[in-house]
PDB file of the backbone (N, CA, C, O) and the ligand in Angstrom, with CONECT records:
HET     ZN  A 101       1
ATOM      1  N   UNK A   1       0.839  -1.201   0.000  1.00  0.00           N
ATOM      2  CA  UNK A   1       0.000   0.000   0.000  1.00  0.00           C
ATOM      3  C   UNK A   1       0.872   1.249   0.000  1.00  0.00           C
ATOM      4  O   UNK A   1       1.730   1.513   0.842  1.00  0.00           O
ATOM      5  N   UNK A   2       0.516   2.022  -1.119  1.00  0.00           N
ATOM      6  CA  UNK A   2       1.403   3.117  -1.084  1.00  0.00           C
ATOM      7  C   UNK A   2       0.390   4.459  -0.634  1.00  0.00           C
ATOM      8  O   UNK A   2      -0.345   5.119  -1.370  1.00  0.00           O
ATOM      9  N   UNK A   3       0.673   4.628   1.091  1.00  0.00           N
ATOM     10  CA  UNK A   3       0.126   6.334   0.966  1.00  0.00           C
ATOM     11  C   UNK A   3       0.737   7.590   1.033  1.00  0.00           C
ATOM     12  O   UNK A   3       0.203   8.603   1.483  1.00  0.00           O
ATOM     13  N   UNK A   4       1.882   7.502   0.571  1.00  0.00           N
ATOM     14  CA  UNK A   4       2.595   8.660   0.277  1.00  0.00           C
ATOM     15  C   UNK A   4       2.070   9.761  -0.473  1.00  0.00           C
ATOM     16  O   UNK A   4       2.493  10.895  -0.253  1.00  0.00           O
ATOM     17  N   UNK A   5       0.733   9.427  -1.785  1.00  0.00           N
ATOM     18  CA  UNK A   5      -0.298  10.042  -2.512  1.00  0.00           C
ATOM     19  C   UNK A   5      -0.841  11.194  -1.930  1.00  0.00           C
ATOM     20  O   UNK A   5      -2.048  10.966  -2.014  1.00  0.00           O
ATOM     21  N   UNK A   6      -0.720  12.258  -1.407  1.00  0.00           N
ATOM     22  CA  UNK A   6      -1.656  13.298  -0.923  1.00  0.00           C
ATOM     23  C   UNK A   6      -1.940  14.942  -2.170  1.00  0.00           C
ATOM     24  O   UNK A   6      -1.407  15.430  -3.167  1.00  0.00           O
ATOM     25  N   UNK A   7      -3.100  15.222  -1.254  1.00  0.00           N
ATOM     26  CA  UNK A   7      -3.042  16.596  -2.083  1.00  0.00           C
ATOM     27  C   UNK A   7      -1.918  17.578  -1.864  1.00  0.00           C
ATOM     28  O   UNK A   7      -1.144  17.429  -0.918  1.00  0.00           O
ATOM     29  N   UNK A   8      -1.788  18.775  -2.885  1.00  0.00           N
ATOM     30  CA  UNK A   8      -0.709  19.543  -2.750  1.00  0.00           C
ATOM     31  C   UNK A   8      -1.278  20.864  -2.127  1.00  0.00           C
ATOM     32  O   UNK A   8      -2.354  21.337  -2.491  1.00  0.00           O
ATOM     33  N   UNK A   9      -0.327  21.538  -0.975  1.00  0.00           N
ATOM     34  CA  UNK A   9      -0.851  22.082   0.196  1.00  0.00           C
ATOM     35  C   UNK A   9      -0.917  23.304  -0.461  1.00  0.00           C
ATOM     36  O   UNK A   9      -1.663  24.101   0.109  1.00  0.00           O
ATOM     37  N   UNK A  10      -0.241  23.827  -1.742  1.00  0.00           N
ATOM     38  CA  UNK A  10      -0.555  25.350  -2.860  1.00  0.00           C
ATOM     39  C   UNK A  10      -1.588  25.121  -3.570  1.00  0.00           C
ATOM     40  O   UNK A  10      -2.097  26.215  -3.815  1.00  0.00           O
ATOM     41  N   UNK A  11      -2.382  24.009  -4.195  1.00  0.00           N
ATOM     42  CA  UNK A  11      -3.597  23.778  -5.012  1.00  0.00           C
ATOM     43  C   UNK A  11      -4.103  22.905  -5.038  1.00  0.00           C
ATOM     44  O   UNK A  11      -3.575  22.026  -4.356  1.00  0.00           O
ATOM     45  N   UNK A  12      -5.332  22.525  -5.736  1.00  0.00           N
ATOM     46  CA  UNK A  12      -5.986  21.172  -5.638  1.00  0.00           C
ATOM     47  C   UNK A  12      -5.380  20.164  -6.420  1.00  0.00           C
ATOM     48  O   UNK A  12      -6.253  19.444  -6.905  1.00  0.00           O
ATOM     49  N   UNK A  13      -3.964  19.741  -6.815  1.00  0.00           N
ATOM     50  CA  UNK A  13      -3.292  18.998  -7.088  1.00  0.00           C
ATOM     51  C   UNK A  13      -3.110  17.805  -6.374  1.00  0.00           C
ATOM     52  O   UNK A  13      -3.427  17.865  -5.186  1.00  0.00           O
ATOM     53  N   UNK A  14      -2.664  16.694  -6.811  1.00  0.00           N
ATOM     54  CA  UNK A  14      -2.226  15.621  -6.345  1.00  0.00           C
ATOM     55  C   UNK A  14      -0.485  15.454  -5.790  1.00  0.00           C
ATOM     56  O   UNK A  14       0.392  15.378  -6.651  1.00  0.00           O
ATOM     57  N   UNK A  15      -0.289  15.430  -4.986  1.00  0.00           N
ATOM     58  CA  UNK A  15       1.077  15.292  -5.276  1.00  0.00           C
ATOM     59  C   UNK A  15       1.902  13.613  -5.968  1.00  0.00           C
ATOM     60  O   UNK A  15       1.222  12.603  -5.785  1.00  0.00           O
ATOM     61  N   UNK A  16       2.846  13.488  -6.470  1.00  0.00           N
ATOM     62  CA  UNK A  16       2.928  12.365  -6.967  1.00  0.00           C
ATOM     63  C   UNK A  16       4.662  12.251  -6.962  1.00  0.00           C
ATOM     64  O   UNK A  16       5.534  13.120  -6.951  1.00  0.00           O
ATOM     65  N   UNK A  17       4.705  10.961  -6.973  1.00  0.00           N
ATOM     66  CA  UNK A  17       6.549  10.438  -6.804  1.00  0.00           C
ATOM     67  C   UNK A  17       6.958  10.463  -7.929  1.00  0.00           C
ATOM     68  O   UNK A  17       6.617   9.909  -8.974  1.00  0.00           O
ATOM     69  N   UNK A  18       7.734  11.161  -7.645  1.00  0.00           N
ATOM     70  CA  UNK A  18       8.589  11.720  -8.868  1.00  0.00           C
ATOM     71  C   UNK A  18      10.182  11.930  -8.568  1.00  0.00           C
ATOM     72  O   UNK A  18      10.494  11.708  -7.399  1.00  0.00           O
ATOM     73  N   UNK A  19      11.151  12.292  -9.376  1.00  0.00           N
ATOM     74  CA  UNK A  19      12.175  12.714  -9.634  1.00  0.00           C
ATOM     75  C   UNK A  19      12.326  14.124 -10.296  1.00  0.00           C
ATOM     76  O   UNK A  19      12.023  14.678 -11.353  1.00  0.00           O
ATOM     77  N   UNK A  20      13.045  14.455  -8.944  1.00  0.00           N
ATOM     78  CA  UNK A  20      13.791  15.973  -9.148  1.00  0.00           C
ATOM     79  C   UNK A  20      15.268  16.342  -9.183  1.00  0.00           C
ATOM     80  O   UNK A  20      16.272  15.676  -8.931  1.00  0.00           O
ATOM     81  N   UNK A  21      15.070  17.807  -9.634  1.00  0.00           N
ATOM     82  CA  UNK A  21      16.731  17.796  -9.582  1.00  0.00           C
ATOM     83  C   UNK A  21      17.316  19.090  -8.429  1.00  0.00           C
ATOM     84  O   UNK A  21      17.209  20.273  -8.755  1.00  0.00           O
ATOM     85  N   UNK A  22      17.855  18.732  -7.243  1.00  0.00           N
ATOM     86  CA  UNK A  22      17.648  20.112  -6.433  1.00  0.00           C
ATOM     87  C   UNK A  22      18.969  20.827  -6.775  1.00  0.00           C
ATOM     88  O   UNK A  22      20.006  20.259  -7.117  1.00  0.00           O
ATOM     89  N   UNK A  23      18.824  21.865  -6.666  1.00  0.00           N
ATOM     90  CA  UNK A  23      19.542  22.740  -7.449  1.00  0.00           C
ATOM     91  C   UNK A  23      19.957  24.084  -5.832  1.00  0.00           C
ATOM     92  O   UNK A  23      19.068  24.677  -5.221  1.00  0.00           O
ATOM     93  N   UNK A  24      21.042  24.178  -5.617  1.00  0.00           N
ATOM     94  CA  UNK A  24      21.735  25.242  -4.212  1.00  0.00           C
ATOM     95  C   UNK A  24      22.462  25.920  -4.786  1.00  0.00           C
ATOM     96  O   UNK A  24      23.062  25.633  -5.822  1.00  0.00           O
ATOM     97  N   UNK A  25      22.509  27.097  -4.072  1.00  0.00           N
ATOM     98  CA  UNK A  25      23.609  28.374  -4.518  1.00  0.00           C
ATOM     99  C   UNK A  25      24.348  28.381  -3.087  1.00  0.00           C
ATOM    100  O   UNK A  25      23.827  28.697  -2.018  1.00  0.00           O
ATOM    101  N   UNK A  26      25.542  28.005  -3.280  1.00  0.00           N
ATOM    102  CA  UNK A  26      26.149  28.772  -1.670  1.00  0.00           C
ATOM    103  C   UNK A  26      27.732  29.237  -2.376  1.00  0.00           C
ATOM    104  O   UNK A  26      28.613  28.553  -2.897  1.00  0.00           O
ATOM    105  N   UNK A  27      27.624  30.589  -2.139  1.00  0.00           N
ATOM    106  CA  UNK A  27      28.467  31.661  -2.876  1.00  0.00           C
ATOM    107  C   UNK A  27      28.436  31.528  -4.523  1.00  0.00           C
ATOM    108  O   UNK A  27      27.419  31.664  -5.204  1.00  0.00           O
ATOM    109  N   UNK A  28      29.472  31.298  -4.916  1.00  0.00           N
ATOM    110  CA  UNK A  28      29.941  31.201  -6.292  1.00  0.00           C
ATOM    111  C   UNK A  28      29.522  29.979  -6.475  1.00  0.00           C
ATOM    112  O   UNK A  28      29.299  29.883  -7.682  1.00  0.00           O
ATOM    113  N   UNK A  29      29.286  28.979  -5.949  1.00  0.00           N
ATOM    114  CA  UNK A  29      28.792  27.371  -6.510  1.00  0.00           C
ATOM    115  C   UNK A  29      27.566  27.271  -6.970  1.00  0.00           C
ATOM    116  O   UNK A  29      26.738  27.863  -6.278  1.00  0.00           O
ATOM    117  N   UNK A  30      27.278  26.885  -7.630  1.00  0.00           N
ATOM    118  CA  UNK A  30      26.039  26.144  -7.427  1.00  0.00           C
ATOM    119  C   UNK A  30      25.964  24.477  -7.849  1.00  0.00           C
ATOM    120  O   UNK A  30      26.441  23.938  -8.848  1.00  0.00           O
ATOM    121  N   UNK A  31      25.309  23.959  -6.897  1.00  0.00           N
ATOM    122  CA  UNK A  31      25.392  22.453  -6.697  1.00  0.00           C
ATOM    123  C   UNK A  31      23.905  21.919  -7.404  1.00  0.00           C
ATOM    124  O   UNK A  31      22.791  22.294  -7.039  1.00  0.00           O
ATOM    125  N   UNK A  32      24.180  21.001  -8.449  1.00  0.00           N
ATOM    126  CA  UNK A  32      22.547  20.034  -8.401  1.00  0.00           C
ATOM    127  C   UNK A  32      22.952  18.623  -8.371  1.00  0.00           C
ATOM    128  O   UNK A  32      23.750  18.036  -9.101  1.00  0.00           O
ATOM    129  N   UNK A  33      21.868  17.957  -6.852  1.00  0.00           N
ATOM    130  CA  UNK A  33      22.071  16.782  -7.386  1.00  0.00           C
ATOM    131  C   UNK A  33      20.707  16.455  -7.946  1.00  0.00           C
ATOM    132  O   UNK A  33      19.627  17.038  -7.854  1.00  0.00           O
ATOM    133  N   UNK A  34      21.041  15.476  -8.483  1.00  0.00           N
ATOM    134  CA  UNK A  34      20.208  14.647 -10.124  1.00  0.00           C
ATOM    135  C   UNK A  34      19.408  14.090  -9.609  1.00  0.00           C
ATOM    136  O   UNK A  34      19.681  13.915  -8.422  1.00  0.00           O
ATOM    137  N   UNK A  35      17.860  13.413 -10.114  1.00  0.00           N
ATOM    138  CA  UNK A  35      17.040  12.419  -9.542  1.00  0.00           C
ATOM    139  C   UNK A  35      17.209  12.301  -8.094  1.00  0.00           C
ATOM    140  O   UNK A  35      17.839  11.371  -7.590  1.00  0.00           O
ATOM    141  N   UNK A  36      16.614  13.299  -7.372  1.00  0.00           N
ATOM    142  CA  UNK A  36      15.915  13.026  -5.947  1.00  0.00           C
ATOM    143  C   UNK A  36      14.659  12.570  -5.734  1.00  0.00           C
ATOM    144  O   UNK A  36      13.922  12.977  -6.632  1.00  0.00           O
ATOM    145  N   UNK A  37      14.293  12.139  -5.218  1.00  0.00           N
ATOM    146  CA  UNK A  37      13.175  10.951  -5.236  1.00  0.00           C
ATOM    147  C   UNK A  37      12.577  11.638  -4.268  1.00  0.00           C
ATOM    148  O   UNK A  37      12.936  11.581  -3.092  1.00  0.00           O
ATOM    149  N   UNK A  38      11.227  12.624  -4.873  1.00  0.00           N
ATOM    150  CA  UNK A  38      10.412  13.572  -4.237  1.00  0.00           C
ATOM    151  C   UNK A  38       9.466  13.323  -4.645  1.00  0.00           C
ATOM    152  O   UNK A  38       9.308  12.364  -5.400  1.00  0.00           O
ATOM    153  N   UNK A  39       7.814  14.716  -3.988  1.00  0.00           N
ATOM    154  CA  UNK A  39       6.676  14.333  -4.245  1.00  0.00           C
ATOM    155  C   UNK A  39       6.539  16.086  -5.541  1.00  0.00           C
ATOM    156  O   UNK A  39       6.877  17.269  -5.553  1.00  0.00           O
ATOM    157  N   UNK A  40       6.057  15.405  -6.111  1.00  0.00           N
ATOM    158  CA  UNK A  40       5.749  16.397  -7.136  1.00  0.00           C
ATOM    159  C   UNK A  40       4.211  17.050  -7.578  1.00  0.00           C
ATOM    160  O   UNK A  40       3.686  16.323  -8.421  1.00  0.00           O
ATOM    161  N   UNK A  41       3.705  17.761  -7.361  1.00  0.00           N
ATOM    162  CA  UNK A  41       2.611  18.239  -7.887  1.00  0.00           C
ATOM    163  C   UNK A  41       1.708  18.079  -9.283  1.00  0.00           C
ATOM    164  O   UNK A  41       2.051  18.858 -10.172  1.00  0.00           O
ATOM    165  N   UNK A  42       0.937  17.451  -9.505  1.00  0.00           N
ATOM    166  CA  UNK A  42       0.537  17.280 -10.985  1.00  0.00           C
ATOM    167  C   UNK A  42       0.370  18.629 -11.277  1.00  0.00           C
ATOM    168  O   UNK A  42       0.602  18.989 -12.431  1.00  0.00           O
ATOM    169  N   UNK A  43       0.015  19.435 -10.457  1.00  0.00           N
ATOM    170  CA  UNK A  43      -0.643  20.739 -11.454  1.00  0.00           C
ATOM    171  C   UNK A  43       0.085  21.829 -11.219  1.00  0.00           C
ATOM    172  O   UNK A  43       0.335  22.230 -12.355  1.00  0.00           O
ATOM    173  N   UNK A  44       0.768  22.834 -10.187  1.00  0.00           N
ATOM    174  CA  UNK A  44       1.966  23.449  -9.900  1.00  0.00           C
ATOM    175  C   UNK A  44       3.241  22.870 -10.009  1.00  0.00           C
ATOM    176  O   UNK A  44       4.175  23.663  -9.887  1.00  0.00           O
ATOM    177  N   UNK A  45       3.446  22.002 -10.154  1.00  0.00           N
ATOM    178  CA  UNK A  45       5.038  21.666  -9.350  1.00  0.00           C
ATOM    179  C   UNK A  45       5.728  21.638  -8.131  1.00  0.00           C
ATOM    180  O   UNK A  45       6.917  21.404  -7.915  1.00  0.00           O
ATOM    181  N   UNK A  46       4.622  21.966  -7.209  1.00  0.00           N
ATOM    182  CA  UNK A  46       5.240  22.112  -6.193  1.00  0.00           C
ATOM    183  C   UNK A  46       6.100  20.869  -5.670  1.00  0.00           C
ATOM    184  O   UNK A  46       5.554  19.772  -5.785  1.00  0.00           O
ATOM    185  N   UNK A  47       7.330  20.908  -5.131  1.00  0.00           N
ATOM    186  CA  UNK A  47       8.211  19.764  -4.911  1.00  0.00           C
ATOM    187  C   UNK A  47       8.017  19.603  -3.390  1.00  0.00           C
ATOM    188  O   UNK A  47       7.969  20.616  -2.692  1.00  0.00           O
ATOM    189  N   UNK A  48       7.945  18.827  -3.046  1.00  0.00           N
ATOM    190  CA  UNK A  48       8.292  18.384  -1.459  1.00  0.00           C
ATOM    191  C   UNK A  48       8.811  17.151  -1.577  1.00  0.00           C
ATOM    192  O   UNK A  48       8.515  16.379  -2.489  1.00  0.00           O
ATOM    193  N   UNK A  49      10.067  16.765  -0.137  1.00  0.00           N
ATOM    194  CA  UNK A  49      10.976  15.982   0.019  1.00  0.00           C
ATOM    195  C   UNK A  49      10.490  15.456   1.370  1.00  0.00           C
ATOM    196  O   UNK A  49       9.985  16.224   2.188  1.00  0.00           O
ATOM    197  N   UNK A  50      10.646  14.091   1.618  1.00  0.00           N
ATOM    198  CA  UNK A  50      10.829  13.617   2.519  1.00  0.00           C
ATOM    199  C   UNK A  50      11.720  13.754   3.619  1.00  0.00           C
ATOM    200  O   UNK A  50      12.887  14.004   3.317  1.00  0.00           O
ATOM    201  N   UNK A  51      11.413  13.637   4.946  1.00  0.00           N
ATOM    202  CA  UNK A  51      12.405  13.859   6.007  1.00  0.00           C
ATOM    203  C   UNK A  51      13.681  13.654   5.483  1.00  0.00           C
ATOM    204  O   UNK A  51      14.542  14.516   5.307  1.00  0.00           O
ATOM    205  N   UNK A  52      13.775  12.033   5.159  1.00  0.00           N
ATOM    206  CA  UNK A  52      14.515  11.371   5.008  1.00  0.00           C
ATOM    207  C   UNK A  52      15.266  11.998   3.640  1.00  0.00           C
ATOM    208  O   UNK A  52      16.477  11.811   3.518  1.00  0.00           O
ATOM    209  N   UNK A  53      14.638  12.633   2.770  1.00  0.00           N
ATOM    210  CA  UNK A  53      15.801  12.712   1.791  1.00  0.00           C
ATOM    211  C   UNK A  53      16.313  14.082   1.852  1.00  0.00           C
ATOM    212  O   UNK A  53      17.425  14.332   1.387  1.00  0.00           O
ATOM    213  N   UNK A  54      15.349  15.288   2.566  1.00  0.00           N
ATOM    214  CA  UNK A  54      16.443  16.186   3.174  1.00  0.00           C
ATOM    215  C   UNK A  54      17.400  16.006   3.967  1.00  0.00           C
ATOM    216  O   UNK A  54      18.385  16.734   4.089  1.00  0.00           O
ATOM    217  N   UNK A  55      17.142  14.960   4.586  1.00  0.00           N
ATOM    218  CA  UNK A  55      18.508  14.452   5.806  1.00  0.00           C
ATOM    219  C   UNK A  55      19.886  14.403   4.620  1.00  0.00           C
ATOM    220  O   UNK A  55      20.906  15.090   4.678  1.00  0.00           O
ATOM    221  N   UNK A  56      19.579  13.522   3.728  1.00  0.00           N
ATOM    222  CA  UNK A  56      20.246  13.031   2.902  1.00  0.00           C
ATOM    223  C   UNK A  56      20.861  14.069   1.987  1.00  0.00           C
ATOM    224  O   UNK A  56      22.087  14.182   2.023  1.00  0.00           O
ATOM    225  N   UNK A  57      19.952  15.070   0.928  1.00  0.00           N
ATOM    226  CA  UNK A  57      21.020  16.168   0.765  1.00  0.00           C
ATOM    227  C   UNK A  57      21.446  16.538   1.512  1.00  0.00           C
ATOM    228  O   UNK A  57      22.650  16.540   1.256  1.00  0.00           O
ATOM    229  N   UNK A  58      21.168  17.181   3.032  1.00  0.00           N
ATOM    230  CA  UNK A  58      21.981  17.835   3.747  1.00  0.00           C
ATOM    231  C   UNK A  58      23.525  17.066   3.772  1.00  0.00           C
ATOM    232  O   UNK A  58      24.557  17.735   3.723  1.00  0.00           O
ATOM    233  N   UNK A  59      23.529  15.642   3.851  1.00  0.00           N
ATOM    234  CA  UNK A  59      24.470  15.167   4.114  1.00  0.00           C
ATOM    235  C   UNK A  59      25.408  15.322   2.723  1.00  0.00           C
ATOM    236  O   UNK A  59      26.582  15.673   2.844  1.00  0.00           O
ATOM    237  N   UNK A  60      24.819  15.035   1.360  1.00  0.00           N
ATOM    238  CA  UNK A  60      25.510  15.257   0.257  1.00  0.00           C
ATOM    239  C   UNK A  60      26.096  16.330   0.424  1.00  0.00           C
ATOM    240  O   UNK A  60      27.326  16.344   0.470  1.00  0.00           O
ATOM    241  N   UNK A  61      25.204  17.711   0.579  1.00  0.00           N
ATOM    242  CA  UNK A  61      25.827  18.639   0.582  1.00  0.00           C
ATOM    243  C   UNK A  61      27.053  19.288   1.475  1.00  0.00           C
ATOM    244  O   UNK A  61      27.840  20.234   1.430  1.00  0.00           O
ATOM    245  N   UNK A  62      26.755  18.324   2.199  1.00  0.00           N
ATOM    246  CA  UNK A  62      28.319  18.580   3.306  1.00  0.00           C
ATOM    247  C   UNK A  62      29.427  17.635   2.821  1.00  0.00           C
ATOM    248  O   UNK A  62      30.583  17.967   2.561  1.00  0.00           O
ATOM    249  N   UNK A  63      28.940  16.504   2.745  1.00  0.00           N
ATOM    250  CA  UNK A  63      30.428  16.302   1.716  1.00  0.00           C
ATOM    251  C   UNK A  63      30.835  16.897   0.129  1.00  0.00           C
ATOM    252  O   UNK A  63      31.876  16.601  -0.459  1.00  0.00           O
ATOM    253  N   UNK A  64      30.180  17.447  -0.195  1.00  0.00           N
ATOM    254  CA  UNK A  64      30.391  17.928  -1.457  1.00  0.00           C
ATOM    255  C   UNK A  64      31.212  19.251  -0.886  1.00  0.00           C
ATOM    256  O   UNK A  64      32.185  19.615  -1.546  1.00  0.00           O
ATOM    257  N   UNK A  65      30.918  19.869   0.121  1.00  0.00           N
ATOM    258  CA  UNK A  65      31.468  21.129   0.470  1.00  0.00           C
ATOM    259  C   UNK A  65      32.967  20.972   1.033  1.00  0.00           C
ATOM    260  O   UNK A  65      33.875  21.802   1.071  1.00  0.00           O
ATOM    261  N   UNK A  66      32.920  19.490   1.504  1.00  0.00           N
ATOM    262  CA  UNK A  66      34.487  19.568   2.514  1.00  0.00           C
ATOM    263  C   UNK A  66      35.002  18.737   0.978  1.00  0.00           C
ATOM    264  O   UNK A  66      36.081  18.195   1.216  1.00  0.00           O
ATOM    265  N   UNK A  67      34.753  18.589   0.140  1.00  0.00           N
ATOM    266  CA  UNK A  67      35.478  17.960  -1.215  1.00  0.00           C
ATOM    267  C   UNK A  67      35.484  16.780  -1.117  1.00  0.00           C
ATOM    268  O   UNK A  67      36.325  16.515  -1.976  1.00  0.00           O
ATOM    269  N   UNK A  68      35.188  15.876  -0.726  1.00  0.00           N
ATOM    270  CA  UNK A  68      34.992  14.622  -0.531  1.00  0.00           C
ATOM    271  C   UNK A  68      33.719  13.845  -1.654  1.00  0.00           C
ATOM    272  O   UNK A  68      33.164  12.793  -1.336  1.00  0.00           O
ATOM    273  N   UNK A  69      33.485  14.412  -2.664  1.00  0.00           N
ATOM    274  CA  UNK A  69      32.031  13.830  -3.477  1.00  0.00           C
ATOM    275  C   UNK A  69      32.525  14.975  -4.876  1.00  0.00           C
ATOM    276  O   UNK A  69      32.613  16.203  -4.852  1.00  0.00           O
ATOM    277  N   UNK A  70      32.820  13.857  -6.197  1.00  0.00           N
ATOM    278  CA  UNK A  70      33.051  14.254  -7.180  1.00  0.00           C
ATOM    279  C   UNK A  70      32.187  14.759  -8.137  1.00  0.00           C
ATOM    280  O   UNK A  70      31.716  13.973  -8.958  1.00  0.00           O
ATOM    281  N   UNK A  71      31.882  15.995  -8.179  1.00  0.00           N
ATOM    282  CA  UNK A  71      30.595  16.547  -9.200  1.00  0.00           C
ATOM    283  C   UNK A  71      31.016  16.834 -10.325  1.00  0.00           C
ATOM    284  O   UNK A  71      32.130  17.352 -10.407  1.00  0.00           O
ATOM    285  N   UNK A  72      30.311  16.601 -11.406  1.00  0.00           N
ATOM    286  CA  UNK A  72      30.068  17.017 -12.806  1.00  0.00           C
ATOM    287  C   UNK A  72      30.497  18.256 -13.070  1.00  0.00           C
ATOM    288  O   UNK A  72      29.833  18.902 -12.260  1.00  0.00           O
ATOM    289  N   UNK A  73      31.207  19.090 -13.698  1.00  0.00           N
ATOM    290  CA  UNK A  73      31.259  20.462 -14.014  1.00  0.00           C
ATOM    291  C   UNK A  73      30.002  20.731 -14.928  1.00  0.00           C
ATOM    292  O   UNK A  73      29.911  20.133 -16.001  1.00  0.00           O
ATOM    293  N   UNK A  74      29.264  21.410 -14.618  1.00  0.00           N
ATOM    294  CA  UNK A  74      27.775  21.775 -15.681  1.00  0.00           C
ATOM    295  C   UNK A  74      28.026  23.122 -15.852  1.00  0.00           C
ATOM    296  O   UNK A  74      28.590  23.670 -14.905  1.00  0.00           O
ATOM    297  N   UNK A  75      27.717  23.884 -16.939  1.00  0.00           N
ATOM    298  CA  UNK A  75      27.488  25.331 -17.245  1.00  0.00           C
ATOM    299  C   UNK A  75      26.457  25.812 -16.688  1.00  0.00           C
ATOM    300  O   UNK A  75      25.373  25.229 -16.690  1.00  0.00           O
ATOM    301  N   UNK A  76      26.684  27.026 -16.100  1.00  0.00           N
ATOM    302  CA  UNK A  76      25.498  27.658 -15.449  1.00  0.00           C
ATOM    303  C   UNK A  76      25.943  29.169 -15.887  1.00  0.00           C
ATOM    304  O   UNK A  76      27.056  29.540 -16.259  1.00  0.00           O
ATOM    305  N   UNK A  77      24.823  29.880 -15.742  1.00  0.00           N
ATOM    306  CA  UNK A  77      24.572  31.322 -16.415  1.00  0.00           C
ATOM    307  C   UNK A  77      24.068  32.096 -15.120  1.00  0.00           C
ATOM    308  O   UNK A  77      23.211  31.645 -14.361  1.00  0.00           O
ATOM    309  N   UNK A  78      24.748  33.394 -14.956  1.00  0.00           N
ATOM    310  CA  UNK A  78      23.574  34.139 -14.008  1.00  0.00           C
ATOM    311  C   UNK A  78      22.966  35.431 -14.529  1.00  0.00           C
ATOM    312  O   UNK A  78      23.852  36.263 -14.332  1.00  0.00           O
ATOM    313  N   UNK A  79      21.932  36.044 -15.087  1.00  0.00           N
ATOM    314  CA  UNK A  79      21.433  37.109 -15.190  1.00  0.00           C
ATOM    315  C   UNK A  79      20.390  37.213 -13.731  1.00  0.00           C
ATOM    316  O   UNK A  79      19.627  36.511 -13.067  1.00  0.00           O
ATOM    317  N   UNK A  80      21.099  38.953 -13.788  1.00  0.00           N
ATOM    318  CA  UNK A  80      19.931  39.846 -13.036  1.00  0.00           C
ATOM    319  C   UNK A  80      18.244  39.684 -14.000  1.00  0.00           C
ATOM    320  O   UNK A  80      18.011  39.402 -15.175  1.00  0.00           O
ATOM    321  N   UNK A  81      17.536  39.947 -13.080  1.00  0.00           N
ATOM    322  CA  UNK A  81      16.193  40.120 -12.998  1.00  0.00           C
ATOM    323  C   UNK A  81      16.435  41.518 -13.989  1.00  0.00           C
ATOM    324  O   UNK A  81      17.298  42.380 -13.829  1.00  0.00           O
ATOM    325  N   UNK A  82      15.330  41.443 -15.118  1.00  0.00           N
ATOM    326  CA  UNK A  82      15.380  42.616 -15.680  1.00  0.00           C
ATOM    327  C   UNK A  82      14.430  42.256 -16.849  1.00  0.00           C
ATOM    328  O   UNK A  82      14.644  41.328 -17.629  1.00  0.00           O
ATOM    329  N   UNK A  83      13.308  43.123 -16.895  1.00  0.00           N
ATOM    330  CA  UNK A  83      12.175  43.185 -17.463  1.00  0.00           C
ATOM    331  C   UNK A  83      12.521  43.102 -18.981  1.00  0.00           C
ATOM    332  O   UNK A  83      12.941  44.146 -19.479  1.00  0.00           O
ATOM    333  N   UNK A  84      12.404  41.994 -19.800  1.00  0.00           N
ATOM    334  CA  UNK A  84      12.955  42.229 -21.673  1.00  0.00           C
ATOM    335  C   UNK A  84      11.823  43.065 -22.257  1.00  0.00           C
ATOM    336  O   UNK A  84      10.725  42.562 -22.496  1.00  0.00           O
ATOM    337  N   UNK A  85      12.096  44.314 -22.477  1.00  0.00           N
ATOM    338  CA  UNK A  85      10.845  45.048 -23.125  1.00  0.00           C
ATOM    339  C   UNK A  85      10.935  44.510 -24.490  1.00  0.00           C
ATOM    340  O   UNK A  85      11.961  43.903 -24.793  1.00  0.00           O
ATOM    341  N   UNK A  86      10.011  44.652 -25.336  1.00  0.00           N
ATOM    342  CA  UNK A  86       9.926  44.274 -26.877  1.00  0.00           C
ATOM    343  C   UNK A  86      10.225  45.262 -27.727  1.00  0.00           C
ATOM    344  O   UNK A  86      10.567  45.165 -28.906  1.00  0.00           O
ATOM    345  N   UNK A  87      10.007  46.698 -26.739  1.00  0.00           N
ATOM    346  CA  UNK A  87      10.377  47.550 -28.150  1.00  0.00           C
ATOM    347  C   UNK A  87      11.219  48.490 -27.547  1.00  0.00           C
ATOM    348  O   UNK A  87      11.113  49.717 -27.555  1.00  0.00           O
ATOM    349  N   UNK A  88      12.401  47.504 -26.819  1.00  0.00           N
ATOM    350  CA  UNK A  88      13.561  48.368 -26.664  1.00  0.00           C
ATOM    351  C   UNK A  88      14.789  47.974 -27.587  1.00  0.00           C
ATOM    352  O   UNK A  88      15.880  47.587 -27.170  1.00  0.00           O
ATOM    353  N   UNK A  89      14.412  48.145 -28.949  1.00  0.00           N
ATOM    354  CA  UNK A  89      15.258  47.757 -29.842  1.00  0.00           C
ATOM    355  C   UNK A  89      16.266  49.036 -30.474  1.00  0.00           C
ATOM    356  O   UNK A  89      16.699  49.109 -31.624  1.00  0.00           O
ATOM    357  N   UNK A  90      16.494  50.036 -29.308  1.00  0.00           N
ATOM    358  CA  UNK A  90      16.870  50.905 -29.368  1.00  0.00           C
ATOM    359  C   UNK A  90      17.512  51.825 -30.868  1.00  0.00           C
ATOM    360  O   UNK A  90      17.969  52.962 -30.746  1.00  0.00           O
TER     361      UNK A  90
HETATM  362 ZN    ZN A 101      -0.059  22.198  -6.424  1.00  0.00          ZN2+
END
């Protein structure tokens, strides 16, 4: 019996088991790990994690920080927030 199934606490969604990818900024890094095994929202997205698997990034993320856990180099981009007007084609 699986009741992990509940509604989602932002809308009348279902939440559902799924795979995510959590994604941290701490300074200049940013860390994602891949397929976390969360509850996902059919209709927002809203993500929620189990006790147990926040325990668990927390713990990734501390060995990833003291260097001990080998990550992927991925490209990442940062833009400021800034409204794209359409007819600022100056
Ligand atoms: Zn929702």
């Amino acid at each position: 019996m699986n009741s992990n199934a509940h509604d989602c606490c932002d809308c009348a969604g279902k939440m559902r088991e799924g795979k995510h990818d959590f994604m941290a900024r701490v300074e200049n890094e940013i860390v994602v790990i891949k397929d976390v095994p969360a509850l996902i929202c059919d209709t927002c997205d809203e993500v929620e994690y189990t006790l147990e698997v926040s325990r668990e990034i927390d713990v990734i993320m501390k060995e990833f920080f003291a260097g001990r856990l080998l990550a992927k180099p991925l490209a990442a981009g940062e833009i400021t927030f800034k409204p794209q007007r359409a007819d600022s084609t100056g």
